[in-house]
LOLUM-187572 format. One record per residue: y, x, z of N, C-alpha, C, CB in turn. Coordinates in steps of 0.1 Angstrom, whole numbers, padded with zeros to 4 digits, always signed. Each point is the difference from the previous one (the first is absolute). Glycine has a CB too. Layout:
YXZYXZYXZYXZ ...
//
This chain:
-1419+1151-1065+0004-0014+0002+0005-0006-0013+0006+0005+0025 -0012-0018-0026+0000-0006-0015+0017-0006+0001-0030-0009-0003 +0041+0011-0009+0010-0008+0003-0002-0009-0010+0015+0015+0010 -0004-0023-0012+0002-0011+0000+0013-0003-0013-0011+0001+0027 +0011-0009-0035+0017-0002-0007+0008-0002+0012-0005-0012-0023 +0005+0003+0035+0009+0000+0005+0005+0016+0002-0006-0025+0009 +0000+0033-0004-0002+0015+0006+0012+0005-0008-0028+0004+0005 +0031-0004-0018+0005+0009-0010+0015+0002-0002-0020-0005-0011 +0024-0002+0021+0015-0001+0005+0005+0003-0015+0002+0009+0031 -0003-0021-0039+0007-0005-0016+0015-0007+0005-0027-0010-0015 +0037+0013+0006+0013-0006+0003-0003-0015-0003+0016+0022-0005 -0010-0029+0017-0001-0015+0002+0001-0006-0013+0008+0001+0022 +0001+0001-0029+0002-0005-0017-0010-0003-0007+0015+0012-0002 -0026+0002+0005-0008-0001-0009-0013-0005+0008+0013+0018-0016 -0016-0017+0029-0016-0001+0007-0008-0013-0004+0010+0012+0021 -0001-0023-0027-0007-0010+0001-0011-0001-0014+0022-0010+0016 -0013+0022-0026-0007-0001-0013-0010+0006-0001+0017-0003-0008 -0019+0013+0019-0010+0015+0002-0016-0011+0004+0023+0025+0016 -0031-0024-0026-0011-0017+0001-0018+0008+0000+0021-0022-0021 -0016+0036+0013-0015+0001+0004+0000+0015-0001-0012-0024-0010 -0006+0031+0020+0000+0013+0001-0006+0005-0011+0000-0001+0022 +0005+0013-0032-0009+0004-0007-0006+0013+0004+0010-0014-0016 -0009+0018+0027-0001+0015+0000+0000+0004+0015+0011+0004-0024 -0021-0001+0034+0002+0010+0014-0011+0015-0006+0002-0026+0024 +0008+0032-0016-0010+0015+0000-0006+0001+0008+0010+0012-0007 -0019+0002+0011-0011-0004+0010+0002-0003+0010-0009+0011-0006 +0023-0006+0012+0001-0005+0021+0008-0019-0004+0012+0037+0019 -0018-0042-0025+0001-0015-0006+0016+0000-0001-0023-0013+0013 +0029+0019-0017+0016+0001+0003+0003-0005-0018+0004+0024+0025 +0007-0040-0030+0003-0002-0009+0006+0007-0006-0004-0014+0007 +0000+0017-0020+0010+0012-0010+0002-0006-0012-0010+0021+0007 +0008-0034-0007+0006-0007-0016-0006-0015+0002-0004+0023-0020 +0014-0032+0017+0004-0010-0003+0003-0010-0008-0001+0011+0011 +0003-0026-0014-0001-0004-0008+0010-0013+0001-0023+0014-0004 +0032-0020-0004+0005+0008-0010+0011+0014+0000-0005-0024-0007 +0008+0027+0018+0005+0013+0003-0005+0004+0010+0018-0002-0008 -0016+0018+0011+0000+0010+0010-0011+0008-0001+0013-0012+0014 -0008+0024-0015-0008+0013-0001+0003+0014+0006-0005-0011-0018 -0003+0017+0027+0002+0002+0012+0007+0018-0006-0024-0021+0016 +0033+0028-0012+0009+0012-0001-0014+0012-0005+0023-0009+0024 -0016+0012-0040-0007+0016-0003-0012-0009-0003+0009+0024+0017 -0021-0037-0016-0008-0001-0009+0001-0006-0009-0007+0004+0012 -0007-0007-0024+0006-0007-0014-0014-0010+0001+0017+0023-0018 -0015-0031+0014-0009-0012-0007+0007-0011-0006-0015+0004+0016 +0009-0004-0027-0001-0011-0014-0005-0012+0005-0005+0017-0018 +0012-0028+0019-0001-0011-0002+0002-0011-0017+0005+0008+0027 -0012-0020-0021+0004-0010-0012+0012-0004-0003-0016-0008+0003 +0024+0009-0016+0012-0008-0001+0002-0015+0006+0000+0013-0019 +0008-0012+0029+0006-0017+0008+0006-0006-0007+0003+0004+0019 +0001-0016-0016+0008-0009-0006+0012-0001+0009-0021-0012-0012 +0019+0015+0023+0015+0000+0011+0002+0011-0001-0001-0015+0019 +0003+0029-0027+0005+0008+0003+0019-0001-0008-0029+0013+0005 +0029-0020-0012+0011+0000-0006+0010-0012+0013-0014+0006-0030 +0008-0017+0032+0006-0009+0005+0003+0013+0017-0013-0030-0017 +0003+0036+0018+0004+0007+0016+0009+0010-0004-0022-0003+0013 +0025+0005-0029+0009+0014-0001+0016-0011+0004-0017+0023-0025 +0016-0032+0021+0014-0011-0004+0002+0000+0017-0005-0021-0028 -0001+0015+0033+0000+0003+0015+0014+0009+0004-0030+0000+0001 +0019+0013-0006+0007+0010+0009+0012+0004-0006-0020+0008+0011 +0022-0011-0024+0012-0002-0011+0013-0001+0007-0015-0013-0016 +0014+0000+0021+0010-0009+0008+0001+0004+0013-0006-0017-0012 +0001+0025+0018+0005+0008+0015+0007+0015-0005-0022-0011+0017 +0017+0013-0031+0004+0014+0004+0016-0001-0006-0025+0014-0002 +0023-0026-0009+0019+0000-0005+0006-0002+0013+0002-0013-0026 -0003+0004+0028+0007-0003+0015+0006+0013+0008-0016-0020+0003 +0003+0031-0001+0002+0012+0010+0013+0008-0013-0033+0005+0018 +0023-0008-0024+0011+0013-0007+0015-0001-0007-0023+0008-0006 +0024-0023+0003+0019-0006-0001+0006+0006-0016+0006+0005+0031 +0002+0003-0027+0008+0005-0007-0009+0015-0009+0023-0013+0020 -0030+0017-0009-0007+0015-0010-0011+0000-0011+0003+0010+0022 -0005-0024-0021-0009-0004-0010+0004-0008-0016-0012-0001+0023 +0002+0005-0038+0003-0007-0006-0008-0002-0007+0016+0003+0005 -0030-0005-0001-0011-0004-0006-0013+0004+0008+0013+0002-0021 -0023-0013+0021-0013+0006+0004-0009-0008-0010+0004+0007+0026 -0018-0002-0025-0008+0003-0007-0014+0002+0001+0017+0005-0004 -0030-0017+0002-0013+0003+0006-0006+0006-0011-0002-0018+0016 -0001+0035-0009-0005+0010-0005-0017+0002-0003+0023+0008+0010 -0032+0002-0012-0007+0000+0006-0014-0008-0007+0020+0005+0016 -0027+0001-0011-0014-0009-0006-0001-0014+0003-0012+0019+0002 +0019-0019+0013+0000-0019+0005+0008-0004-0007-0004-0003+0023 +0008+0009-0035+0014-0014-0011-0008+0000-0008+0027+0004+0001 -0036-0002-0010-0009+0001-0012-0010-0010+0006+0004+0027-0011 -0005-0042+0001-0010-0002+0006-0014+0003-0004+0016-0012+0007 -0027+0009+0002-0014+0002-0004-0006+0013+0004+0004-0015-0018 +0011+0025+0019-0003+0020+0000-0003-0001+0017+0022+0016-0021 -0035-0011+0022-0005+0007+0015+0013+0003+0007-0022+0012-0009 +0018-0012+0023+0013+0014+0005+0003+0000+0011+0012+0001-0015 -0009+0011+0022-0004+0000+0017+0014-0012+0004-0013+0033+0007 +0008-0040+0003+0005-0013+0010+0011+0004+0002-0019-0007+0011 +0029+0011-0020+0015+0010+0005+0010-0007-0009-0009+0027+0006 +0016-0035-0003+0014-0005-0013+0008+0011+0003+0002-0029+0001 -0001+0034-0015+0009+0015-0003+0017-0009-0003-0026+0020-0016 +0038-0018+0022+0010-0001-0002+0011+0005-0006-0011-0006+0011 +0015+0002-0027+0012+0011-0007+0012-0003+0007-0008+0001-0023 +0019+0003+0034+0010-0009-0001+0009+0015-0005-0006-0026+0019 +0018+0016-0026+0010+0010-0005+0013-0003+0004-0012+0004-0018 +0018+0009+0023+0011+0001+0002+0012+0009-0006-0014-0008+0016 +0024+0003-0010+0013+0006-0006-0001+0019-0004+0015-0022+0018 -0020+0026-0003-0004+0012-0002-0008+0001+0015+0020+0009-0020 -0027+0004+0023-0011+0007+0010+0008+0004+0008-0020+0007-0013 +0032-0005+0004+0005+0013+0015+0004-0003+0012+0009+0011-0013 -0004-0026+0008+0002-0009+0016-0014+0004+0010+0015-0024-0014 -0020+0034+0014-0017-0006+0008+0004-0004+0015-0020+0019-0013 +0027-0011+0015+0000-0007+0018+0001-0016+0002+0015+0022+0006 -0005-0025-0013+0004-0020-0001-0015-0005-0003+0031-0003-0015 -0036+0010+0002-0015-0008-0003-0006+0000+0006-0003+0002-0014 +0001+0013+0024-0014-0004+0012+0005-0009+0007-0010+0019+0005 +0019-0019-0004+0007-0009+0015+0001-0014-0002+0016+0019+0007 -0018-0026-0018-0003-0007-0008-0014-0011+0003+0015+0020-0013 -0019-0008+0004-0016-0003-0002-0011+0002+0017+0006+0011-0032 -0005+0000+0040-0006+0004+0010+0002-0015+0007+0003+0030+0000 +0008-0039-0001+0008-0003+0010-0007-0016-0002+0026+0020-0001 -0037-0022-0010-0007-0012+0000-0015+0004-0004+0023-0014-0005 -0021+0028+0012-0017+0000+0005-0009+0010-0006+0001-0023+0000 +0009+0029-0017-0006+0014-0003-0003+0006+0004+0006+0001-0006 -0012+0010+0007-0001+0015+0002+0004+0011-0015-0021-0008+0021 +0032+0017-0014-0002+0009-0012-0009+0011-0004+0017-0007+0002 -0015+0008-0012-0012+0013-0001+0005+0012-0009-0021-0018+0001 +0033+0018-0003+0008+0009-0007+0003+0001-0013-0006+0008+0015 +0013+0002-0021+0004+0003-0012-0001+0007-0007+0009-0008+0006 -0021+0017-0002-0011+0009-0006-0009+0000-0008+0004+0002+0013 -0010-0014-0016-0009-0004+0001-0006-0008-0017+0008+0002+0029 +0001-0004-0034+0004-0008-0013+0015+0002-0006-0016-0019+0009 +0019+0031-0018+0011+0003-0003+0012-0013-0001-0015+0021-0010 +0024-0020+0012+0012-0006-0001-0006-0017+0009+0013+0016-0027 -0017-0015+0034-0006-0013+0012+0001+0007+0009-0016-0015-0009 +0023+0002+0020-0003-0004+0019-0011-0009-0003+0025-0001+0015 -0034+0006-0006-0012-0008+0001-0002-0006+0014-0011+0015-0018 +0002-0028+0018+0002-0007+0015-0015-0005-0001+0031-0009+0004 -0032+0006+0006-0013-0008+0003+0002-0010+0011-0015+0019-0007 +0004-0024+0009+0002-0014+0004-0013-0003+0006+0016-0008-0018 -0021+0008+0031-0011-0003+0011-0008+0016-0003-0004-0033+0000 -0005+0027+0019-0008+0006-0001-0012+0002-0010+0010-0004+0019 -0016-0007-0021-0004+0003-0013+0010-0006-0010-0025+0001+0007 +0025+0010-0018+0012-0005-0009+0000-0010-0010+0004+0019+0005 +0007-0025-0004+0000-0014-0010+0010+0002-0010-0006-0018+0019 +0011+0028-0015+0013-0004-0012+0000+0017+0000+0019-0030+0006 -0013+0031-0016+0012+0019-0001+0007-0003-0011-0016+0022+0007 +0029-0020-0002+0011-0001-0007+0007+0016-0009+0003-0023+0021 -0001+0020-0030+0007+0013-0008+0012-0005-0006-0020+0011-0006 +0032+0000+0016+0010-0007-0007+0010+0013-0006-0002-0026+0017 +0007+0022-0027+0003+0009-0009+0015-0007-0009-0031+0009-0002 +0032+0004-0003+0015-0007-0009-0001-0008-0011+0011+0019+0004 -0007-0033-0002+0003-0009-0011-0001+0003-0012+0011-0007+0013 -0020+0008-0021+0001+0004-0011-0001+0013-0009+0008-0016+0009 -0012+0024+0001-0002+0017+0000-0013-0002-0002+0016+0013+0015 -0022+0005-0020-0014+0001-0003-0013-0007+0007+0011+0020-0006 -0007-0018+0015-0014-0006+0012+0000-0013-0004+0003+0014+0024 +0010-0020-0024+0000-0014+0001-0004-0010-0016+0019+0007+0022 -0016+0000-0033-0008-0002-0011-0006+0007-0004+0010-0011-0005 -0020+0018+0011-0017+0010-0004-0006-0013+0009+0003+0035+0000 +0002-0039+0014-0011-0010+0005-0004-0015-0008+0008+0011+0021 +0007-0012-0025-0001-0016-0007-0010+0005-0013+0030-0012+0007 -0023+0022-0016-0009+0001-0012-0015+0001+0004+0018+0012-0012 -0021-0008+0020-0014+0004+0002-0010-0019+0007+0013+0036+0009 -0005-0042+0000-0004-0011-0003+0000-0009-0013+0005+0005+0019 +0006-0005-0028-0002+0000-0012-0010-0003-0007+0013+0011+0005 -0017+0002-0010-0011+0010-0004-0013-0012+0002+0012+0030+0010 -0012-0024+0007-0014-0008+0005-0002-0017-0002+0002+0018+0019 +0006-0022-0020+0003-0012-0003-0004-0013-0009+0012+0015+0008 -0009-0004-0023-0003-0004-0011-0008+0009-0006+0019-0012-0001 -0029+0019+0005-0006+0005-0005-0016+0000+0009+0024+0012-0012 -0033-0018+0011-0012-0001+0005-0009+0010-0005+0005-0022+0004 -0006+0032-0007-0007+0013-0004+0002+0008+0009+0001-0001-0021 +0016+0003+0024+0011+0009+0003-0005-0007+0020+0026+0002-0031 -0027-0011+0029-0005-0006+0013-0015+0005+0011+0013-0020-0016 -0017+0014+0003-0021+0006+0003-0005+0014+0002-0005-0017-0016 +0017+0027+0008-0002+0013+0003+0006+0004+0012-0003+0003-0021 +0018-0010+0022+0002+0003+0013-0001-0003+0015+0005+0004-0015 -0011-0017+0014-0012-0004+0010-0016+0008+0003+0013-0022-0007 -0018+0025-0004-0011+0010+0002+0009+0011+0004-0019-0007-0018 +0027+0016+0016+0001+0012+0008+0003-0005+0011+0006+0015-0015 +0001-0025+0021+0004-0001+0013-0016+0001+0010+0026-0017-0008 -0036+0005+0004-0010-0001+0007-0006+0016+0001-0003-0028-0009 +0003+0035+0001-0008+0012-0001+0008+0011+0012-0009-0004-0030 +0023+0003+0030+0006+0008+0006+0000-0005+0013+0011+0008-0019 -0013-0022+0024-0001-0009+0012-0013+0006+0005+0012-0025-0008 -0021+0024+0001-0016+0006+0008+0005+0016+0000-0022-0019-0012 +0026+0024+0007+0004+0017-0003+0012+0006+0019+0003-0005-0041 +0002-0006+0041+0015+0006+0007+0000-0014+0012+0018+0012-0027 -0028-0014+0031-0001-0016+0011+0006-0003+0012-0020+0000-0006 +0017+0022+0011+0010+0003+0016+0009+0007-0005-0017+0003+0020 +0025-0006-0032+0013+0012-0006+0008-0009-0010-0015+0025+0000 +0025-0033+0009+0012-0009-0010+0006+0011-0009+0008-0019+0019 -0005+0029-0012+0010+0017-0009-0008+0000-0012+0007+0021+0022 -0018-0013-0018-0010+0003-0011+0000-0008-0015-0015+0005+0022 +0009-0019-0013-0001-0013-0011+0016-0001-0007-0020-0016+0016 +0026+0014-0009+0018-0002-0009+0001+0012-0008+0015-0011+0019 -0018+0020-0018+0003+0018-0006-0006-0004-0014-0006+0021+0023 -0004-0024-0019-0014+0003-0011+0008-0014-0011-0030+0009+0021 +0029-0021-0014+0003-0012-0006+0016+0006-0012-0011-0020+0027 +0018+0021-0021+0017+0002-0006-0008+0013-0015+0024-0001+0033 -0030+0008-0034-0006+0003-0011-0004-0011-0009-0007+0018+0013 -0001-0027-0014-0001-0010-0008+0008-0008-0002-0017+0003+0003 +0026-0006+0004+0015-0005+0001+0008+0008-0012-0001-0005+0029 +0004+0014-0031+0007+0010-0007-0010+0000-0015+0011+0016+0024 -0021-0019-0021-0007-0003-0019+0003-0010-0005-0020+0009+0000 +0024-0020+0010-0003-0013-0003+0015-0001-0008-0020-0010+0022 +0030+0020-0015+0015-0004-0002+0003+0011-0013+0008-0008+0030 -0017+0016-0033+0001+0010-0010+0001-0006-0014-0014+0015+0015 
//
């Protein structure tokens, strides 16, 4: 049975922005979207938007709110902050805080306007969260100012002002997108390798 955008039960915030299909698999079921959402564990490369920044400011402004006092900075990470760079339909989120160890208050926090967590395994010194069924957002939040939190900024940086440093790493993404299509793990594994030359 064919669904539908309405179908994709998107948090109300965001459904109205969710505007076009780019992607069903065979049992016609939507797996990527446009200008966000992409469906759990797959990967596809899209065009750089022009709302992905204005939709990160969006969600900017709900999350200070949730988070008050434990917060003291966020940050649009990620291939959707570079513009013109390909990148799957996912606004990657830095936010930084005082410290991680609080995690219980953070989930309770964050879950509590719609997250899901996905643990602290997963990306050294990050709580990681996601956001819909197919996912629009994932948040990494990490200590203010600690390694994670300037290796990400530098690494936008990097990509930023450097359009070589860009083109190469947009060709590996597309190559590892066709390589890793039913494997987000795989593709992130493989990706964080060229990540680490780029920061070398």
């Amino acid at each position: 049975m064919s669904t539908s955008i309405n179908d994709l039960h998107i948090p109300p915030r965001l459904s109205k922005y969710i505007k076009t299909i780019l992607k069903k698999d065979d049992s016609a079921e939507i797996t990527a979207c446009a200008p966000l959402g992409l469906k759990r564990g797959l990967v596809h490369i899209c065009k750089s938007n022009d709302e992905w920044p204005e939709l990160f400011n969006l969600e900017k402004l709900l999350l200070q709110q949730a988070l008050g006092e434990s917060l003291i900075d966020i940050r649009h990470i990620g291939s959707t902050s570079i513009p013109g760079l390909m990148s799957k339909p996912i606004i990657d989120v830095l936010i930084g805080v005082k410290t991680i160890k609080d995690e219980e208050t953070l989930i309770e926090k964050i879950t509590g306007i719609g997250y899901d967590y996905a643990g602290n395994d997963i990306v050294p010194e990050n709580l990681i969260f996601g956001l819909g069924k197919l996912r629009t957002h994932i948040l990494h939040v990490t200590e203010f100012n600690g390694n994670s939190w300037q290796e990400c900024l530098r690494f936008k940086s990097l990509l930023r002002s450097n359009p070589l440093l860009r083109h190469y790493y947009e060709n590996h993404k597309l190559e590892l997108a066709s390589k890793f299509r039913n494997d987000r793990l795989g593709y992130s594994d493989a990706k964080s390798d060229i990540v680490k030359q780029i920061l070398k």
